[in-house]
C-alpha positions as CSV (number, residue, x, y, z in Angstrom):
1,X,15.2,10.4,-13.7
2,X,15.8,12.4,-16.9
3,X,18.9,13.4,-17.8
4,X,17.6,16.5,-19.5
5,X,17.3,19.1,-17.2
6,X,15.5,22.5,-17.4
7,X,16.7,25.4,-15.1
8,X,14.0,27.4,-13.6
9,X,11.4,24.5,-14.0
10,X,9.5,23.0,-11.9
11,X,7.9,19.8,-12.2
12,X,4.5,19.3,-10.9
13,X,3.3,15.5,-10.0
14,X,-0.2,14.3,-9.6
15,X,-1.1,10.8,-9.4
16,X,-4.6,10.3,-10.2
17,X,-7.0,7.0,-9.5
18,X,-11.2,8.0,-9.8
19,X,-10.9,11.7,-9.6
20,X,-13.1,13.0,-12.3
21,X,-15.2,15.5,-9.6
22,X,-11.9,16.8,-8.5
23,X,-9.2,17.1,-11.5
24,X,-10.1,20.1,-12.8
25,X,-10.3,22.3,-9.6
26,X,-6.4,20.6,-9.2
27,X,-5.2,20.8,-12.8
28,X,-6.5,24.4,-13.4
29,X,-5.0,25.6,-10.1
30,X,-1.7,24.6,-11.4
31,X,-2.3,26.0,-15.1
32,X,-3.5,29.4,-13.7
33,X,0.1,29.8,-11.3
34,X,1.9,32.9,-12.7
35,X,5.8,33.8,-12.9
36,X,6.6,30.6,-13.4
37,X,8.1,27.8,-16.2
38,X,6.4,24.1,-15.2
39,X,6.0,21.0,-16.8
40,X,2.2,19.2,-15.2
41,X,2.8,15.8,-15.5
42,X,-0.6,13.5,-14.8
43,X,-0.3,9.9,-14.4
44,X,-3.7,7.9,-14.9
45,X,-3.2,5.2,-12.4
46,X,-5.1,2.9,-14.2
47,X,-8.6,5.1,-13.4
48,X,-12.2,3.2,-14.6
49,X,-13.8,6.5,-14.2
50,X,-13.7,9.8,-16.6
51,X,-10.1,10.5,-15.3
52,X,-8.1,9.1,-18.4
53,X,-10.0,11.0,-21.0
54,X,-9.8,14.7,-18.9
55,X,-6.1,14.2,-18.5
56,X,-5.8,13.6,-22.4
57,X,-7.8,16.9,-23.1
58,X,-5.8,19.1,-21.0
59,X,-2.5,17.4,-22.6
60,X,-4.0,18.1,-25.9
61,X,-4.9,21.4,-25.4
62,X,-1.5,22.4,-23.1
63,X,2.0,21.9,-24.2
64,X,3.4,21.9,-21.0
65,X,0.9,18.9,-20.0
66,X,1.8,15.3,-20.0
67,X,-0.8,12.8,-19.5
68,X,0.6,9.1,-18.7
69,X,-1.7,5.8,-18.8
70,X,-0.5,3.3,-16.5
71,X,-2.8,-0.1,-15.1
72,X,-3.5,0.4,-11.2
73,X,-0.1,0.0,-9.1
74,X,-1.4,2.5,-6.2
75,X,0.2,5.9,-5.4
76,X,3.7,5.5,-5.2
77,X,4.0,3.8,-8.3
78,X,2.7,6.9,-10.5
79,X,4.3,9.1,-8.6
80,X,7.6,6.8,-9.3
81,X,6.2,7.0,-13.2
82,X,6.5,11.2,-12.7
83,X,9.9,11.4,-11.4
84,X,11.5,9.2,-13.9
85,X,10.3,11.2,-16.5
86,X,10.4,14.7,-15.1
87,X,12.4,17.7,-16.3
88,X,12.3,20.6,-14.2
89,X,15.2,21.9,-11.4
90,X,12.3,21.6,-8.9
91,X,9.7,19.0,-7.8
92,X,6.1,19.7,-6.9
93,X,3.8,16.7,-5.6
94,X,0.3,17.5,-6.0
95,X,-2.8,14.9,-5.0
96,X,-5.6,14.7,-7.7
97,X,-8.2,15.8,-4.9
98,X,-6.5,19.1,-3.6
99,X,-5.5,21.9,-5.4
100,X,-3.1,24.8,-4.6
101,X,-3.2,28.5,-4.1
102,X,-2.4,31.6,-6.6
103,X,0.8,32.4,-6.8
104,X,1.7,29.2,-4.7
105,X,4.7,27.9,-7.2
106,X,6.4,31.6,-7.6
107,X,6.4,31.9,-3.6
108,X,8.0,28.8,-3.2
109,X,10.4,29.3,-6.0
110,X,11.6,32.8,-5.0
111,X,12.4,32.0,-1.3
112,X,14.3,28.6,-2.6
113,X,16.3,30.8,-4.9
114,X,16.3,33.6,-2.3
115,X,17.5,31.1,0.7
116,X,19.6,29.0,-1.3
117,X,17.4,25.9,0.6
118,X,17.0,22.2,-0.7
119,X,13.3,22.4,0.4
120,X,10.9,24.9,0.8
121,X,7.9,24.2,2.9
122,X,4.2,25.7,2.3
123,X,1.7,25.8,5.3
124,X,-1.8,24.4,4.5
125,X,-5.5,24.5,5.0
126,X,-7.8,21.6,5.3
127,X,-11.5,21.9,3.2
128,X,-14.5,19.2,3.4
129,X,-15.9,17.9,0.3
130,X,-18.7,20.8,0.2
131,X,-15.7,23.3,0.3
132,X,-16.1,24.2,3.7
133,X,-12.6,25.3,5.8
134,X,-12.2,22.7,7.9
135,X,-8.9,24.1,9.8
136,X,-5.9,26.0,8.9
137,X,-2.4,24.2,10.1
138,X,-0.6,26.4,12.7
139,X,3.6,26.6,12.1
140,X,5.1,27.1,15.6
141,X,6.6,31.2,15.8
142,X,9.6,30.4,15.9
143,X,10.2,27.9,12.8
144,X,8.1,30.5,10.5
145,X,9.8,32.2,7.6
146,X,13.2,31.0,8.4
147,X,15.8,28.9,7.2
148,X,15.8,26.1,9.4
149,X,17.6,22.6,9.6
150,X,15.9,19.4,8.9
151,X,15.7,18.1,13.0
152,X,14.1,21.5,13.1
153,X,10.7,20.2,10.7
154,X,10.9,17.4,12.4
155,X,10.0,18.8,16.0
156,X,7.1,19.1,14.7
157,X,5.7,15.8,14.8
158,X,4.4,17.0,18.7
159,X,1.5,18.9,17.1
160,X,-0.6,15.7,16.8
161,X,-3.2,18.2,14.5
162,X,-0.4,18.8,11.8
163,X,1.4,16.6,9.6
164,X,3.7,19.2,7.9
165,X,6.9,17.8,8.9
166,X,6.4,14.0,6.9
167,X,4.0,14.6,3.9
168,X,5.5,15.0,0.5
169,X,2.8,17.3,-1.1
170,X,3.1,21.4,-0.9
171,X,6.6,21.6,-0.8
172,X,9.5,22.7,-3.2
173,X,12.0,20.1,-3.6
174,X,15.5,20.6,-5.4
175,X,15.1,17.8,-7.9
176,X,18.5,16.1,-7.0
177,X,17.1,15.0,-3.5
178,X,15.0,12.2,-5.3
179,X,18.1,11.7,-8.0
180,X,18.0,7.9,-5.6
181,X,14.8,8.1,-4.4
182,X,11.7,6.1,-5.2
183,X,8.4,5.7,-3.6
184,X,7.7,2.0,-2.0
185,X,5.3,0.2,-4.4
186,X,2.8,-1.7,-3.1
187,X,2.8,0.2,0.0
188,X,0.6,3.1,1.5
189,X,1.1,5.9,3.7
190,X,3.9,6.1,1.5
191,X,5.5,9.2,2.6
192,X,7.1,7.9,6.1
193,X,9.0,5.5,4.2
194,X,10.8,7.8,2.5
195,X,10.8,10.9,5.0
196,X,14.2,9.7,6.3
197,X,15.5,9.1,2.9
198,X,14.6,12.9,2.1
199,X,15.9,14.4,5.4
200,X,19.3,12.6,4.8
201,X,19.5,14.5,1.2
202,X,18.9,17.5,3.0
203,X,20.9,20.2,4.8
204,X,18.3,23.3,4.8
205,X,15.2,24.0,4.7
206,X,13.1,27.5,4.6
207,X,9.6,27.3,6.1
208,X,7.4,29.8,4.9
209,X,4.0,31.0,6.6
210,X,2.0,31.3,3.9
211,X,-0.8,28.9,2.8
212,X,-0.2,27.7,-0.8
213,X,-1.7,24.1,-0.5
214,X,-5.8,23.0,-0.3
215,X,-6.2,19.7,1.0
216,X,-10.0,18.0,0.3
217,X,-10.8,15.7,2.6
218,X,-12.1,13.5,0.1
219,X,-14.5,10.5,0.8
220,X,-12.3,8.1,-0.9
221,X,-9.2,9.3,1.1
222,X,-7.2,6.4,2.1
223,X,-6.8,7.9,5.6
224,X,-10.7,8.0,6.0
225,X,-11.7,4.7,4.4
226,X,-12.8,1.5,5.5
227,X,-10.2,-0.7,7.9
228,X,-8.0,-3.1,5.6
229,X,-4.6,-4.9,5.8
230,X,-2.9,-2.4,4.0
231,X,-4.0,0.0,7.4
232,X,-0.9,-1.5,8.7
233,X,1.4,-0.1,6.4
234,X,1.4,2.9,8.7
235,X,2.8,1.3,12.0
236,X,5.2,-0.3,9.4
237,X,6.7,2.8,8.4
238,X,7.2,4.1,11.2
239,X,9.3,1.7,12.5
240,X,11.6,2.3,9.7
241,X,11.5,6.4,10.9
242,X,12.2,5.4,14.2
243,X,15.1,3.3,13.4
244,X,16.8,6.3,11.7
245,X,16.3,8.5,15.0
246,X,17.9,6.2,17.0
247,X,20.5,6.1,14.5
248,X,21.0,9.7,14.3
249,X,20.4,9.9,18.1
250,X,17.3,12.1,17.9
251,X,16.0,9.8,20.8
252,X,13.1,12.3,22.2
253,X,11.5,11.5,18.3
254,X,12.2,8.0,18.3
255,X,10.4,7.4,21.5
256,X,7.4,9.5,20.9
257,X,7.1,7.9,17.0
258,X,7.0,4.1,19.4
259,X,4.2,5.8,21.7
260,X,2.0,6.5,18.4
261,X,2.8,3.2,16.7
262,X,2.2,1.3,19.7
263,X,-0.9,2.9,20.4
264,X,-2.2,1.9,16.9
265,X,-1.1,-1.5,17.2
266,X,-3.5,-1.6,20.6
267,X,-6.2,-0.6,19.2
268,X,-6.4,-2.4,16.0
269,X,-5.4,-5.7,17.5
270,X,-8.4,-5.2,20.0
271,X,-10.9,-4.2,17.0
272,X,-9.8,-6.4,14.4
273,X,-9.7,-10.2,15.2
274,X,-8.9,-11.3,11.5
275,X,-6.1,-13.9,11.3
276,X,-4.2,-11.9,8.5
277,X,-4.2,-8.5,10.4
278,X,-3.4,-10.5,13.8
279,X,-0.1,-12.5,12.1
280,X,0.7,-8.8,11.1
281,X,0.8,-7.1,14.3
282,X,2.5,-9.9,16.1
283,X,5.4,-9.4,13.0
284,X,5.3,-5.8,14.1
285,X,5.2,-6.4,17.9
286,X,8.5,-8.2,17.6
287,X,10.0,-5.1,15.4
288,X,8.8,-2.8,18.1
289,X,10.6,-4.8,21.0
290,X,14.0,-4.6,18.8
291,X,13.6,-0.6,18.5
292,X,12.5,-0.8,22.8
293,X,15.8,-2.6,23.2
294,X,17.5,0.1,21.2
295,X,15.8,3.1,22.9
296,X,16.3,1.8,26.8
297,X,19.9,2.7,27.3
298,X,19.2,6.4,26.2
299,X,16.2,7.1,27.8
300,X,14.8,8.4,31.8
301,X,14.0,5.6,34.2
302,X,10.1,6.0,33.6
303,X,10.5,5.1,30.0
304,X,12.9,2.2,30.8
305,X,10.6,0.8,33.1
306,X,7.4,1.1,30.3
307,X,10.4,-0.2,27.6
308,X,11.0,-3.3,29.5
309,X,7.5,-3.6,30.3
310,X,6.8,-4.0,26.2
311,X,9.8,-6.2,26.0
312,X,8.2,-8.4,28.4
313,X,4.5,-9.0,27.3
314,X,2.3,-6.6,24.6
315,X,-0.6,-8.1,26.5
316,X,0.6,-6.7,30.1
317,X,1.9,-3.7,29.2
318,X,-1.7,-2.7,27.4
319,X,-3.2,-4.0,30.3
320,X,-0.6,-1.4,33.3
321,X,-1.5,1.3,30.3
322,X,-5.2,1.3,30.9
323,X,-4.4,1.1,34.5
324,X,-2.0,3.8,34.9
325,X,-5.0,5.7,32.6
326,X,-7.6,5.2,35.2
């Protein structure tokens, strides 16, 4: 990460791969923030569309833009590329598709100052490609507008419609939280690998009820595209989350993170017969039954029972699952 550091700035990601229709609804939502002193730094991941020439012309025509040219390496490797390179006090990640809200930056920024926080965390709304809302997230009362610890963000993992507590983007980081953090290469659904890494650099956070991010649910999305290996990557990382609730001993997360891997697993091995993705689950399967070894001895009878029951056999404990579901 750069050694030069400007106070008061912040530093504003985006990774971009084949986002001509989108970039400048993102990058003009940044440029028009008030109140505030930012360096935009755009990394062309390797883009065969217009992308690479609109992220020189904004660079050329903006001081405070820096456009980077990099052959495809996925998400995680630009946004690697923008925090070794970055300046500013404060770190913004920003996906090429979204954009954010006036004034979104300057909120963020006075309530860090304000609250003395390490993060500051901005609600969000949802929009389909045509622009229409699609939903607004809902922050539970009594985490909103308040400085909160990091377990605290993480209870909300139970709202099964939000995702606030593990994505990266829309948030305010203190740069030194990443100072030995980097984003796994090679890997998506990138930010549960690192969301333990983050919490342990953290102490407080400040949640603030206020929508400052626009998420596009883009057709190219990697959450709404076509099946693939690389699907996988998300029951992967959460086994590495839940192994840092059981060692912390937040044991009501760990188990309900197993219930949603699990369930995945399940499904894709019953809908996808290829040899590769099959080989993959079975790897998993096994890391699963290490973390229901972990989990039994802290855990109500119920759940030792269904533990056991996945220690035994993935086949029979889908099968008393659909049972026990009528």
């Amino acid at each position: 990460m750069n050694d030069e550091i400007i106070t008061n700035m912040i530093s504003i990601i985006i990774p971009i791969y084949n986002r001509e229709e989108y970039l400048h609804k993102c990058i003009l939502s940044v440029l028009n923030q008030k109140n505030v002193d930012m360096e935009i730094i755009l990394i062309d991941d390797g883009s065969t569309d217009a992308s690479g020439a609109i992220i020189d012309d904004y660079a050329r025509n903006n001081p405070n833009v820096v456009a980077i040219h990099q052959k495809n390496k996925g998400l995680s490797a630009a946004r690697n590329a923008g925090l070794d390179i970055c300046r500013g006090e404060y770190i913004f990640f920003l996906d090429s598709d979204d954009s954010i809200a006036d004034n979104a930056l300057s909120s963020l920024l006075v309530k860090m100052k304000e609250m003395n926080v390490d993060i500051c965390i901005g609600n969000y709304s949802k929009f389909y490609d045509n622009g229409e809302l699609e939903s607004t997230n809902l922050i539970p009362n009594n985490l909103q507008n308040k400085i909160v610890h990091p377990v605290d963000v993480l209870s909300m993992m139970y709202d099964i419609e939000s995702y606030l507590w593990e994505i990266i983007w829309g948030k305010l980081y203190k740069r030194d939280i990443f100072q030995n953090i980097r984003f796994p290469e090679g890997r998506n659904y990138e930010d549960e690998y690192v969301i333990s890494d983050i919490m342990e650099n953290t102490t407080k956070v400040y949640i603030l009820d206020e929508v400052i991010y626009y998420q596009t649910l883009s057709k190219g999305s990697i959450m709404r595209s076509k099946f693939k290996l690389s699907n996988l990557d998300s029951t992967d990382s959460i086994i590495r989350t839940i192994n840092y609730f059981i060692n912390k001993e937040y044991y009501d997360f760990a188990l309900f993170r197993f219930g949603e891997g699990t369930r995945k697993l399940i499904y894709w091995k019953k809908e996808h017969r290829e040899s590769d993705v099959i080989k993959e689950i079975d790897r998993q399967v096994t890391e699963y039954r290490k973390i229901a070894k972990r989990l039994i001895p802290h855990v109500k009878l119920s759940e030792k029972i269904r533990l056991l029951l996945f220690c035994i056999s993935f086949e029979v404990y889908d099968f008393v699952r659909d049972f026990l579901r009528g």
